[in-house]
Steps between C-alpha positions, in 0.01 A plus 500: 500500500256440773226716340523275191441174636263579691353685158545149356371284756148749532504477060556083577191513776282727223550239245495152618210576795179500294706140299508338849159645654320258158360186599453205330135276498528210656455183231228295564368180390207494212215294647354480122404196368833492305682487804319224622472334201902471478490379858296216386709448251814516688324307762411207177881521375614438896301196541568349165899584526543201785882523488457820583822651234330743386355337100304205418718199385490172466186299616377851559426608156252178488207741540596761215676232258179597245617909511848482568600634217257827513633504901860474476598798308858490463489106458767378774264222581352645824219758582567778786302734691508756226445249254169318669357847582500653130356173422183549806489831344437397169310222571705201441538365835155545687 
């Protein structure tokens, strides 16, 4: 009985050594321009948003009244981050 768990606990050590010895790359930040062209955009949406929820509302939306309705894609009456950077990215909002 001894022999075979031992047996299974060298066949468990065989297997699952080379699974634990792989490493993983660490994830880094891009520094391309895209990266710090959504930061700017992110950065734009921030100051703009001065309620701070989260979407442009209200008063807000003054500034984009003209393209609203090319910004706010699903048409609940507000523009979010998503929202207002598909729009940078396509040129709407500059």
């Amino acid at each position: 009985m001894m022999k075979v768990v031992t047996g299974t606990l060298v066949a468990l050590a065989l297997v699952a050594g080379p699974a634990l010895a792989q490493t993983t790359t660490p994830t880094t930040k891009p520094t391309t321009a895209a990266a710090t062209g959504d930061a700017a955009v992110a950065a734009k949406f921030k100051a703009a948003d001065k309620n701070g929820n989260g979407s442009l509302d209200g008063a807000e939306l003054d500034a984009y009244k003209a393209d609203l309705a090319k910004i706010d894609t699903d048409k609940d009456g507000k523009i979010s981050l998503a929202e207002f950077t598909a729009a940078s990215k396509s040129g709407v909002v500059k």
